[in-house]
Steps between C-alpha positions, in 0.01 A plus 500: 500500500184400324509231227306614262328867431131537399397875411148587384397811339200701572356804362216643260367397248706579157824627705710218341544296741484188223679702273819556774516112555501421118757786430745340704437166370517540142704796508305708318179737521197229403279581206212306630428486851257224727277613773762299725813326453607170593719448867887510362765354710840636406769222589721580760808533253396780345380716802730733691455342823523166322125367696228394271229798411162450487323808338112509527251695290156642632208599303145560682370373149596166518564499929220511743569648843567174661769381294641860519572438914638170434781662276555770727550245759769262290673876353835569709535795309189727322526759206294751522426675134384847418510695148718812612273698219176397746441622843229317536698164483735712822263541665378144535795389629441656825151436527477186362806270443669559772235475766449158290804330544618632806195595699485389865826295468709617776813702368740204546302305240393720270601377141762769304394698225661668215301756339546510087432736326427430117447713195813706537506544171159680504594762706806774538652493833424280796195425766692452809397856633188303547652151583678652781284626746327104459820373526558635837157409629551133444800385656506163316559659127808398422552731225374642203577412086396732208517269199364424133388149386523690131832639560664213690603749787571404838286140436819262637543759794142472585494172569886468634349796799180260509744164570740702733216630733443165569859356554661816674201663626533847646522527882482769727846687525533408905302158534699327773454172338621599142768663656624187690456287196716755333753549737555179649406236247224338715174604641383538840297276647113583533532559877844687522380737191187583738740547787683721350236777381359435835776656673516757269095595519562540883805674467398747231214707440528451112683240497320246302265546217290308274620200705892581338748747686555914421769628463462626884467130550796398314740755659377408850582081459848583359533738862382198666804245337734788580412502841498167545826421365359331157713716289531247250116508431495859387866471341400203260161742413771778440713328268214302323404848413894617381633700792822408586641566872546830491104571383600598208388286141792318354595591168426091353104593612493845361754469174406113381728366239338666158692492136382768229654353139560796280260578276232406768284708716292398765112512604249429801334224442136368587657404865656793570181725349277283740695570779564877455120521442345326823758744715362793305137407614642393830607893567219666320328501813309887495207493345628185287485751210791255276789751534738605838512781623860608600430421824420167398792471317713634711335211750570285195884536507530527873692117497761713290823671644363777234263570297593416191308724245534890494238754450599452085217228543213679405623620157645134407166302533125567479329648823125524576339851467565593815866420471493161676740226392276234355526103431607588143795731559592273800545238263673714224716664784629122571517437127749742490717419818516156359593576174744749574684380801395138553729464791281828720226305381620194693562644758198688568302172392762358813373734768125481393564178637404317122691073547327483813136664438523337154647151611766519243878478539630863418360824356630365175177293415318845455686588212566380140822537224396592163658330229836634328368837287693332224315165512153707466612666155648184383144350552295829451285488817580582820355375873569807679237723656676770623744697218690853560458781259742823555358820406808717298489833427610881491427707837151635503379229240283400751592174663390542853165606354494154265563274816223673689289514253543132475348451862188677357593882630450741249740839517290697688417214822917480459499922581261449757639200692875495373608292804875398517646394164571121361717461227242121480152442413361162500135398366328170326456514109215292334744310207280303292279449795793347697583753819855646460664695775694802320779680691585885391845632563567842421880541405649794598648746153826512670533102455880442313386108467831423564429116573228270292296470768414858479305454193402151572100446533221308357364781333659892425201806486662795325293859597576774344327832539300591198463901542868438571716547162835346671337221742518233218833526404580396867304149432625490148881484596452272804339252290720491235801481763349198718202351374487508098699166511370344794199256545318697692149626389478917478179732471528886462234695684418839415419661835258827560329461212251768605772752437589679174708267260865671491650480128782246514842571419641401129553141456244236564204507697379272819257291199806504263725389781260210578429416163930458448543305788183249414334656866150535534386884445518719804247477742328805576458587870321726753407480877319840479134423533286501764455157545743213525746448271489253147686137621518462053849578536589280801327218335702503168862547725362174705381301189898584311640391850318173427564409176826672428561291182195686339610817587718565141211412299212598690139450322397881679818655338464303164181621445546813605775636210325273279214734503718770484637321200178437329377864566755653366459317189119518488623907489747509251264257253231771552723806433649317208145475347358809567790649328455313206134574492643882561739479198238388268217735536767734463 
């Protein structure tokens, strides 16, 4: 392992390069920014890896082209920066920085790169459609990092990725070398490594490839041990790898030792995102068009005894136009599995093969425990980036069309493509420009919530149908039973708003309701346009999920009857006055 890191970042001019470094010094987004910043060294106490950092600034200001080579030559790691809201700045890292750093260094020297992406907070959405396809042309990208130096996001993870492509570099999947080192503790020696892809090039017609082995190769060595009596050889590779005699993964690899507290949930993390996202690019292989196909998928689960999502997929996450499954819903869909069943998630995290591709002891280090739900209201913040809302109400309110609509599907692409049904819907909510995933469950109307859990979620949407006269009384009587005492945030939706309003039965009505139970008025609702859906109402569910404590006294809902309040007596000053003014000429 190296002994100290030294990462230099490239790019553009005014793509923040300076701004990044500064961000994660001070901490904060800098008012006042030099052509170039100074070379920081981050002690090796406070890194990750715990190796001294070097981080290098460039600016073809204050650089000639001389001095540029002689950094690229000291960098271990480079950053390449691009603004995500310029293509122009994409574009030059194929045709420029790249070919720059890298170009004519044989592919066993070539120095990593992590693409960055700043700005996020410029633009809606993300640019790796178009990172991708350079991505897979350059084999010694590491990965890629959207981030903000104004918004603090993702600027320690850039440079952690930057310092681990350096110390645990990314090899080739069968490199005979890595896979001895792995394996066995020790590396071959020069001449016995040579030896052995030599008798594997004449032995194989595909055998070896880019100077490591294929998987033909791979296969055809362990035949040889076999055959030769070295059992042990390809027994010690099984086990390394978890299978126990019988071929089958032992339960310690697949179900590692994992306590959930109550009160806690649990997340991906940055590791376990990384990961999930260089085996997505790894199987987008036709046309490299940043979704799979189900073939690909299917090819994508094939280390699986099953496959382990249904045909329900493709109405819980976002697809592509033509139906595809793409990065974002792949993520989401794994948002979900971890959230909801940490223990699938493991396992599935087990046979993707993630301690030994990731060089970390179990699937475990993927994932993260939120704190205790009762330690966030105590404090009145919360760490958590993924929160559950379940979506209550009457049959027919229109539930299934609220979680679809919330993967941008208006009602009539849900009639045209209904696909099979999910009673989930995952998508990312912009919360105060933090990214917040947001998980939809539709509860069934024949729920008795006969246990706590039943009702329990970060955040309870109430839909009623509004051309419906009975559909509110439904909501009305399961909040009151379950929620009206509880700490858990509530919003009434009005659903088909571009229906007739039905008079309401006597007693009060959904605003009245609200207004008693300090709620914020009911949100009105309708997927029936053309184009895609309002994400309004998704956004105010995520922001009450994440700040709970506000939810009582919410500014929206404050303001709201207090202009209610104010109108109502701007009306009843003018009808006292104009009767008076009545009564006199009289």
């Amino acid at each position: 392992m190296k002994r100290d890191v030294r990462i230099l970042l490239l790019g553009e001019a005014q793509v923040g390069k300076t701004s990044l470094i500064m961000a994660l010094v001070g901490e904060e987004f800098p008012e006042e920014v030099p052509p170039r910043a100074e070379e920081i060294t981050i002690p090796a106490d406070v890194t990750p890896e715990k190796v001294p950092t070097h981080i290098v600034d460039y600016s073809e200001s204050e650089q000639t082209e001389d001095e540029l080579q002689e950094e690229i030559a000291k960098a271990n790691v480079v950053c390449v920066v691009y603004d995500v809201t310029k293509e122009a700045t994409i574009e030059k890292i194929r045709t420029k920085w790249i070919p720059m750093v890298n170009g004519g260094v044989e592919k066993g020297s070539r120095i990593p790169i992590i693409l960055v992406g700043n700005k996020s907070d410029l633009q809606v959405g993300s640019s790796m459609d178009v990172i991708l396809p350079i991505m897979n042309q350059f084999s010694e990208i590491e990965t890629c990092v959207e981030c903000s130096a104004k918004n603090l996001k993702n600027i320690s993870e850039l440079f952690y990725y930057a310092q681990k492509a350096v110390l645990h570099p990314t090899a080739p999947l069968y490199d005979p070398e890595e896979k001895q080192k792995s394996c066995f503790g020790n590396p071959l020696a020069p001449q016995a490594l040579e030896d052995v892809k030599m008798v594997v090039w004449k032995n194989t017609t595909d055998g070896v490839q880019d100077n490591g082995l294929t998987l033909n190769g791979f296969l055809f060595l362990n035949t040889l041990f076999i055959q030769r009596g070295r059992h042990e050889t390809t027994w010690t590779i099984l086990r390394r790898f978890g299978y126990d005699d019988e071929l089958e993964l032992t339960d310690d690899y697949l179900y590692p030792q994992f306590r959930l507290p109550p009160g806690c949930s649990t997340e991906l993390n940055h590791l376990g995102y990384q990961f999930l996202q260089r085996l997505f690019e790894k199987h987008d292989k036709v046309g490299n068009d940043g979704a799979l196909s189900p073939a690909e998928l299917q090819n994508f689960f094939s280390v699986f005894p099953c496959v382990p999502w249904g045909p329900e997929l493709y109405n819980t996450v976002c697809t592509t136009d033509k139906g595809l499954l793409s990065l974002h819903g792949f993520l989401c869909q794994w948002t979900l599995m971890a959230y909801l069943d940490v223990q699938h998630c493991l396992e599935c995290l087990g046979y993707l093969g993630y301690p030994i591709l990731s060089e970390q002891d179990s699937q475990t280090q993927a994932l993260t425990v939120t704190r205790e739900k009762r330690i966030d209201l105590e404090k009145g913040q919360t760490q958590r980036n993924v929160f559950l809302c379940k979506v209550l109400g009457a049959r027919g309110a229109g539930k299934s069309a609220f979680l679809q609509a919330f993967l941008g599907r208006s009602l009539a692409a849900q009639r045209e493509s209904p696909g099979e049904p999910s009673l989930y819907a995952i998508n990312t909510v912009q919360v105060n420009g933090q990214e917040k995933y947001l998980i939809l469950y539709e509860v069934s109307a024949d729920t008795k919530f006969a246990r706590p859990s039943d009702a329990a979620c970060d955040v309870a949407c109430f839909i009623y149908d509004l051309s419906d006269p009975g559909s509110f009384s439904y909501c009305a009587s399961i909040y009151k039973q379950h929620y009206v005492d509880s700490q858990i945030p509530c919003v009434f939706v009005a659903s088909k708003t571009d229906l007739p309003e039905a008079s309401q039965p006597p007693g009060l009505s959904p605003a009245e309701f609200c207004y008693k139970h300090c709620l914020p008025p009911p949100f009105l609702f309708s997927c029936q346009g053309q184009g895609p859906p309002g994400t309004a109402v998704y956004t105010k569910l995520a922001t009450a999920a994440t700040f709970p404590h506000l939810n009582a006294v919410e500014l929206g809902a404050a303001s709201f009857w207090l202009r209610v309040a104010l109108g109502a007596a701007v009306t009843a000053l003018v009808g006292v006055t104009l009767y008076r003014l009545l009564a006199k000429n009289k």
